[in-house]
DRENLOLO-435988 format. One record per residue: residue in three letters; x, z, y negated of N, C-alpha, C in turn. Coordinates in steps of 0.1 Angstrom, whole numbers, padded with zeros to 4 digits, always signed. Each point is the difference from the previous one (the first is absolute). Layout:
alaXZYXZYXZY...
END
This chain:
unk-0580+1629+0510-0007+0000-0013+0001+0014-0006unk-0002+0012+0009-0001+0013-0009+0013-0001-0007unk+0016-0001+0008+0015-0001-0006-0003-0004-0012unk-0003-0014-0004-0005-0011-0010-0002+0007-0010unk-0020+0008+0000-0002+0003-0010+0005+0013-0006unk+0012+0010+0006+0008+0007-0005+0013-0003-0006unk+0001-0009-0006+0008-0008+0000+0001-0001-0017unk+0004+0000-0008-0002+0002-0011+0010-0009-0011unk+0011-0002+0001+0009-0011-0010+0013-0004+0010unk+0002-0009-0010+0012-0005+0009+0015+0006+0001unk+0000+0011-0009+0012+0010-0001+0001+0004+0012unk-0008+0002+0006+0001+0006+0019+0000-0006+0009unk+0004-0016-0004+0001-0011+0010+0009+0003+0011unk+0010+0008-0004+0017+0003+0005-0007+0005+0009unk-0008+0011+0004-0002+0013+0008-0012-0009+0012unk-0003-0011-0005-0006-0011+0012+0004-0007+0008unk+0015-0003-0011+0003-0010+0010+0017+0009+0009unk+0006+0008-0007+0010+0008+0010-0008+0011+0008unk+0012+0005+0008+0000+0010+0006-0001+0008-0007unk-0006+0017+0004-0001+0009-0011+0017+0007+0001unk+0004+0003-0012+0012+0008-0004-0001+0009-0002unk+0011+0013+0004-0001+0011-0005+0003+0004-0015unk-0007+0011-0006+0002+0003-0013+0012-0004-0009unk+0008+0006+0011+0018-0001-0003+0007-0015-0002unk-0008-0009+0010+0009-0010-0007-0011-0013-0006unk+0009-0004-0006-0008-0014-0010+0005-0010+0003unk-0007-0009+0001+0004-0013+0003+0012-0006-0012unk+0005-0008+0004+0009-0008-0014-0005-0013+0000unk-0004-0007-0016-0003-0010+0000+0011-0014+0001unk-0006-0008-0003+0015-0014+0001-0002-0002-0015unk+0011-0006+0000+0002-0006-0015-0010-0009+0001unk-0002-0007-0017-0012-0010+0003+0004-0011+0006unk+0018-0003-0002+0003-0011+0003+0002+0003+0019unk+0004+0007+0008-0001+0005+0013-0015-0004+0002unk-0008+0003-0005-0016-0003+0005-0008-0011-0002unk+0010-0010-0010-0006-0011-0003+0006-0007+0016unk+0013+0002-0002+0012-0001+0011-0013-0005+0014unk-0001+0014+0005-0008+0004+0009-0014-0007+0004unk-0007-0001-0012-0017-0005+0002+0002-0013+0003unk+0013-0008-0007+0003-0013-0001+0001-0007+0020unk+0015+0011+0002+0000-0002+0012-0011+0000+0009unk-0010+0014-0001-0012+0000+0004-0008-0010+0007unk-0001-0007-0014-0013-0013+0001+0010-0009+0005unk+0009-0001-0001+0008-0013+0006-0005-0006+0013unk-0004+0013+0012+0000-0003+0009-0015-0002+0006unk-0012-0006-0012-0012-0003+0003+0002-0013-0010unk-0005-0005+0013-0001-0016-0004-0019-0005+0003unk-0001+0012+0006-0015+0002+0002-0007+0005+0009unk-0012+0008-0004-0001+0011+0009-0018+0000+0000unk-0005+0005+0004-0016+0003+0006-0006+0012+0002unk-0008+0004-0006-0005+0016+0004-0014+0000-0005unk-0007+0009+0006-0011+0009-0006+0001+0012-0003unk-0013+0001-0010+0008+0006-0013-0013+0013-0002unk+0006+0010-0007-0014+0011-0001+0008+0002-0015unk-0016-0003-0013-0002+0004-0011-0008+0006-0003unk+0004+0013-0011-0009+0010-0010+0008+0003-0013unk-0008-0002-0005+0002+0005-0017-0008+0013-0003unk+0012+0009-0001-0005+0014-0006-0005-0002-0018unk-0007+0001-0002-0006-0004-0019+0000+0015-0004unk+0002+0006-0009+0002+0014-0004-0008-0002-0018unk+0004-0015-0006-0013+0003-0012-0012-0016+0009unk-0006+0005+0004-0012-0013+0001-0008-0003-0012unk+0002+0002-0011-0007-0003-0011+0010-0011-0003unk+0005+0004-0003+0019-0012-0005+0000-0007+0008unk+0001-0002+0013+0001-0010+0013-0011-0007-0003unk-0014+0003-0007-0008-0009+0003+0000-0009-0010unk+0003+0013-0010-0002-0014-0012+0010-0008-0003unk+0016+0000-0001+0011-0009+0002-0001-0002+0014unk+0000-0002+0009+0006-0005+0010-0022-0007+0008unk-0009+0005-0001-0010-0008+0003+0000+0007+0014unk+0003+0010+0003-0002+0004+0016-0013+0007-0001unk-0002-0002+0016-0013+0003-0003+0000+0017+0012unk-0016+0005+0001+0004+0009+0009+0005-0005+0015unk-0004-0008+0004+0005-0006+0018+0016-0001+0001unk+0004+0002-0015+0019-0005+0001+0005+0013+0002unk-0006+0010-0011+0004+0014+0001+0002+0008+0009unk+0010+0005+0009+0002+0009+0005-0005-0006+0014unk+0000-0009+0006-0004-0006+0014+0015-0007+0004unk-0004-0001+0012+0013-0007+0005-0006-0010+0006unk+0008-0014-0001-0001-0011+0002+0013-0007+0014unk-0006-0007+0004+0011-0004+0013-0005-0016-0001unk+0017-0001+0007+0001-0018-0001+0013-0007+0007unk+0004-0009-0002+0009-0007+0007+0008-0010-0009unk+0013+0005-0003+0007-0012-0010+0011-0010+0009unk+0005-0010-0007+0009-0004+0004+0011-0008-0009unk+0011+0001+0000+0011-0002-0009+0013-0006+0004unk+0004-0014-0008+0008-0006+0004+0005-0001-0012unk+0015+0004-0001+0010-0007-0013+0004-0015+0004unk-0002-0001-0013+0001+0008-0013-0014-0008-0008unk-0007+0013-0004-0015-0006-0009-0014-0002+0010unk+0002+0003+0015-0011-0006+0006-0007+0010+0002unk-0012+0007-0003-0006+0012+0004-0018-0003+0003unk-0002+0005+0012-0019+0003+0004-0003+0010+0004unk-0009+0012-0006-0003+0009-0006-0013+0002-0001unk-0006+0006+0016-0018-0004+0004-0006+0010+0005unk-0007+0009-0013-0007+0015+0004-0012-0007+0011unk-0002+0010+0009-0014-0005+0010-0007+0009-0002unk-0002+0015+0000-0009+0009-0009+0005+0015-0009unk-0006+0005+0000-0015-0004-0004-0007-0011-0002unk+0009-0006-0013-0003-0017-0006+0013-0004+0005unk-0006-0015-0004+0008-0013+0003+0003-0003-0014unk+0015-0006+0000+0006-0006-0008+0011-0007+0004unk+0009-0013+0002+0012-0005-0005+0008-0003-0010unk+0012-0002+0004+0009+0000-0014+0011-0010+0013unk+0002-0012-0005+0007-0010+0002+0006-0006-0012unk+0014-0003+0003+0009-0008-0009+0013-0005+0009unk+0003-0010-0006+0006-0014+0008+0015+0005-0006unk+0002+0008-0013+0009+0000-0007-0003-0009-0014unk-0010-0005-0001-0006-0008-0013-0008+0006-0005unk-0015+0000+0009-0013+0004-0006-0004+0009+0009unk-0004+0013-0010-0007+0010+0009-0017-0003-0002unk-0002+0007+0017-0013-0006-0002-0003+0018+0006unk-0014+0005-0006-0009+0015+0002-0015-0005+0001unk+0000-0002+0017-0014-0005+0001-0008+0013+0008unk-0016+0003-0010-0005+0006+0007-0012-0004+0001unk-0001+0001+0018-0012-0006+0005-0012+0001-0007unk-0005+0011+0002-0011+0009-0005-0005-0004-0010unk+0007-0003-0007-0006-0004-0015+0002-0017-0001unk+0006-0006+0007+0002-0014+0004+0007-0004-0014unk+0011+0007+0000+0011-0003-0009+0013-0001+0002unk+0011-0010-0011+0010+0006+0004+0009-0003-0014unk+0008+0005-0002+0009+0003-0011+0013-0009+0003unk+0000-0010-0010+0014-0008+0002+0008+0003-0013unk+0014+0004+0006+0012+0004-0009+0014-0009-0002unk+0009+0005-0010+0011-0012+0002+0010+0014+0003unk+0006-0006+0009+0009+0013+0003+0011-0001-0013unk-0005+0006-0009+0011+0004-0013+0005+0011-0002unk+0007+0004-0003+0006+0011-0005-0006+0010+0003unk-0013-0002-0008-0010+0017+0006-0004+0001+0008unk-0008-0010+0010-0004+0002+0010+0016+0003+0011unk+0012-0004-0004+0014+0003+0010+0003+0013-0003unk-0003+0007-0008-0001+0011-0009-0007+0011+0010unk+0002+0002+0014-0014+0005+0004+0009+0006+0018unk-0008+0006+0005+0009+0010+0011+0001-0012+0009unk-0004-0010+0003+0002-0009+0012+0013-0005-0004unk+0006-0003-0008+0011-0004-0006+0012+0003+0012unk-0006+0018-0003+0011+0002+0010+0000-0003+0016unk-0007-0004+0005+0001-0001+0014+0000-0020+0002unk-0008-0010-0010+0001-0011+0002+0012-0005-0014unk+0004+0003-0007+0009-0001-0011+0015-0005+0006unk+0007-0007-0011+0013+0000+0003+0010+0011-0006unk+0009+0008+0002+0006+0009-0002+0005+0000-0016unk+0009-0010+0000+0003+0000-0017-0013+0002-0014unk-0013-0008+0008-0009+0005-0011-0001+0018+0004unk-0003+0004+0012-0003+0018+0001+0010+0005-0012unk+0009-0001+0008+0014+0005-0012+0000+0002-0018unk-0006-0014-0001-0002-0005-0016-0017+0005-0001unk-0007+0004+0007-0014+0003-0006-0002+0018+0000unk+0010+0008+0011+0001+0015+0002+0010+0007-0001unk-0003+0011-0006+0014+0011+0004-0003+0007+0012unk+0010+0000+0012+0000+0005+0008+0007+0015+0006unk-0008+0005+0003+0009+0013+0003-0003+0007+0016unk+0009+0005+0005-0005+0006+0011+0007+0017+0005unk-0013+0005-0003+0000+0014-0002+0007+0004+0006unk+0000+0002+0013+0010+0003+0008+0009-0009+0014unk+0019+0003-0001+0002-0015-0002+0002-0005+0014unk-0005+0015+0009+0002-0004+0012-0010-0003+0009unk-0012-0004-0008-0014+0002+0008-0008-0020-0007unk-0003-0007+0007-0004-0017-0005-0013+0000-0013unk-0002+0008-0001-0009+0000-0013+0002-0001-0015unk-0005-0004-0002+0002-0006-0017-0011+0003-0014unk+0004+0005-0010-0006-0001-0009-0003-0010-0013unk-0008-0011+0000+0004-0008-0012-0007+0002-0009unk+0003-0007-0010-0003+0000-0016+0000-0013-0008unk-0010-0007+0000-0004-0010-0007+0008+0002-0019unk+0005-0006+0000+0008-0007-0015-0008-0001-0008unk-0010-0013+0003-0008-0002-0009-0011+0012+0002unk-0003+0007-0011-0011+0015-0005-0012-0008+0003unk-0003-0012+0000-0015-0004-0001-0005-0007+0014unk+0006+0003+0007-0003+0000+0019-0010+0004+0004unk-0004-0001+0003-0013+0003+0010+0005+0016+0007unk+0011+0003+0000+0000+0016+0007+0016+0004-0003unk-0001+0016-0005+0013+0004-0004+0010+0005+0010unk-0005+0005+0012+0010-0003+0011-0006-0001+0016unk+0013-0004+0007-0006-0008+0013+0011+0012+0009unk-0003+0004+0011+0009+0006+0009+0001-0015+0012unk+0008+0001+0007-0001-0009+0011+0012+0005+0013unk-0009+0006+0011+0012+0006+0014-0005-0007+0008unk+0015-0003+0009+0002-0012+0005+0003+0012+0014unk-0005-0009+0014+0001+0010+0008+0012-0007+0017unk-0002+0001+0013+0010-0009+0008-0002-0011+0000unk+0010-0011-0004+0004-0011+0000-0008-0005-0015unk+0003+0008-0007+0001-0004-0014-0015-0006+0000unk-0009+0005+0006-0017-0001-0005+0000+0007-0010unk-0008-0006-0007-0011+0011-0015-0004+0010+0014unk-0007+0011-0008-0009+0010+0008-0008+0007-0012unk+0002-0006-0016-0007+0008-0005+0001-0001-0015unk-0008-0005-0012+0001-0003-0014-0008+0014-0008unk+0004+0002-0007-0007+0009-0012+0000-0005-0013unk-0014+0000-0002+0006-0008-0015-0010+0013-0015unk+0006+0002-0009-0010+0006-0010+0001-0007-0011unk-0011-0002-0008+0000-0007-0012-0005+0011-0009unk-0002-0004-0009-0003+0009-0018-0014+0005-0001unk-0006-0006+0007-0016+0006+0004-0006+0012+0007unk+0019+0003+0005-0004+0010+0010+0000+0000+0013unk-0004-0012+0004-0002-0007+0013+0012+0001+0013unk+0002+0000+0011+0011+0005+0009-0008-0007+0007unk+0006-0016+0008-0008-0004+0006+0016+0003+0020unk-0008-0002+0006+0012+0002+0017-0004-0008+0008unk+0010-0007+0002-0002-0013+0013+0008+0004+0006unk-0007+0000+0016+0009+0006+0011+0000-0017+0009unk+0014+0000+0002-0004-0016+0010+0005+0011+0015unk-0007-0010+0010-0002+0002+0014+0004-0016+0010unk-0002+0004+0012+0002-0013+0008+0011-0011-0010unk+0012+0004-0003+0009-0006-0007+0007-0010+0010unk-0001-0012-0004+0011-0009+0004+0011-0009-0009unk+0009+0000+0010+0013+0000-0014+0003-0020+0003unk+0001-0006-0006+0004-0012-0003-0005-0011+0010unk-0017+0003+0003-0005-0008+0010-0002-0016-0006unk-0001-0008+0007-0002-0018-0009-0019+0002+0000unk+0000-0004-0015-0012+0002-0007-0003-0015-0002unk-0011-0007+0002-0003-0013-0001-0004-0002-0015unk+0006-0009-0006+0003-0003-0016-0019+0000-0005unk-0006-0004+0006-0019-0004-0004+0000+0017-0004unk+0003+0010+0010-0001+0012-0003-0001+0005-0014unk+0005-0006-0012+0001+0001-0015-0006-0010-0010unk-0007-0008+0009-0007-0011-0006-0015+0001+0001unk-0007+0001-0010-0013+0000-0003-0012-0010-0006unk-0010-0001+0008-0007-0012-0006-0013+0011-0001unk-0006+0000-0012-0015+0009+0001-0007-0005+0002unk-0014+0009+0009-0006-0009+0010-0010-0006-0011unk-0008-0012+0008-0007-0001-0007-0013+0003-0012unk+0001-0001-0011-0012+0009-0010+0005+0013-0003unk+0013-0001+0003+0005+0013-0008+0005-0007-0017unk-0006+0014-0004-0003-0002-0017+0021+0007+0001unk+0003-0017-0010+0018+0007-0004+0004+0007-0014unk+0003+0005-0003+0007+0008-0011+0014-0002-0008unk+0007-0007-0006+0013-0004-0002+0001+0014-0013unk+0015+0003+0006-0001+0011-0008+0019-0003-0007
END
């Protein structure tokens, strides 16, 4: 946590996720096409994977965060832990345990954001905006990444990536993603226009375990109030 909240934008993602370098030399980046090349290969080799997960969002204006984005103080600057799981292409479950509880299930049709607590849950059509969104990359199929980001990777000899959403009206202006042995994630950065720098560290990674298909299927429990959005 202390690392975390010294931590300040995503321009310094490089210096987190490599080795430190001396003064004298600089890394060389890849072409964009070399790094599209690269991320492409990357993901090729997760067909599906399992981890728990540690989340914090650094907020730097909380006035802006609260009033566009509706966050409240419990989101700010806490870190959150949980356990996702992800099968290509489109299958993703995504289940904070605390502080709070929340899920996020989608079959690849309908996303579903059910939270207990308030005995709700939010049903979506996976369109465009909601595909529009950082899970893309890890449960997505590769030709949409390609067609939805510019890819780049800072330096061309180290698995990390910088992307950049196409469409301006995304939910976040850039995403880092380093990938660590045997081609596991180990680590997302994302900042958006609000200021916000949120960091998911995944842990206990497993690389292409058989995930039981119900795993992405959701029925809300009884007397849950639904939401079609």
């Amino acid at each position: 946590m202390t690392m975390l909240k010294k931590i300040g934008a995503i321009a310094i993602s490089a210096a987190l996720l490599a080795p430190a370098m001396s003064t004298t030399v600089f890394a060389a980046p890849a072409s964009e096409q070399s790094a599209t090349s690269n991320l492409v290969k990357q993901l090729s080799g997760i067909q599906s994977f399992t981890a728990n997960f540690e989340q914090t969002t650094k907020v730097t204006n909380p006035k802006a965060a609260t009033q566009k984005r509706g966050l409240t103080a419990q989101h700010m600057n806490q870190t959150f832990h949980g356990t996702m799981k992800v099968a290509r292409p489109g299958k993703f479950f995504w289940q904070t345990t605390s502080p709070a509880k929340q899920t996020i299930v989608t079959s690849g049709k309908t996303v579903w954001i059910y939270d207990p607590d308030l005995g709700q849950a939010v049903r979506q059509s996976l369109d465009d905006q909601v595909a529009n969104t950082p899970a893309l990359l890890l449960s997505g199929n590769t030709a949409q990444i390609m067609k939805t980001y510019r890819i780049t990777q800072p330096d061309a000899g180290k698995t990390y990536y910088t992307l950049y959403p196409k469409n301006k009206e995304g939910a976040f202006q850039s995403l880092t993603i380093s990938f660590g042995a045997k081609n596991a994630p180990t680590l997302m950065i994302l900042q958006d226009s609000l200021g916000q720098t949120t960091y998911v560290r995944f842990n206990n990674v497993k690389m292409n375990p058989a995930i039981p298909a119900a795993t992405f299927n959701f029925t809300p429990p009884k007397g849950t109030d639904i939401i079609d959005q």
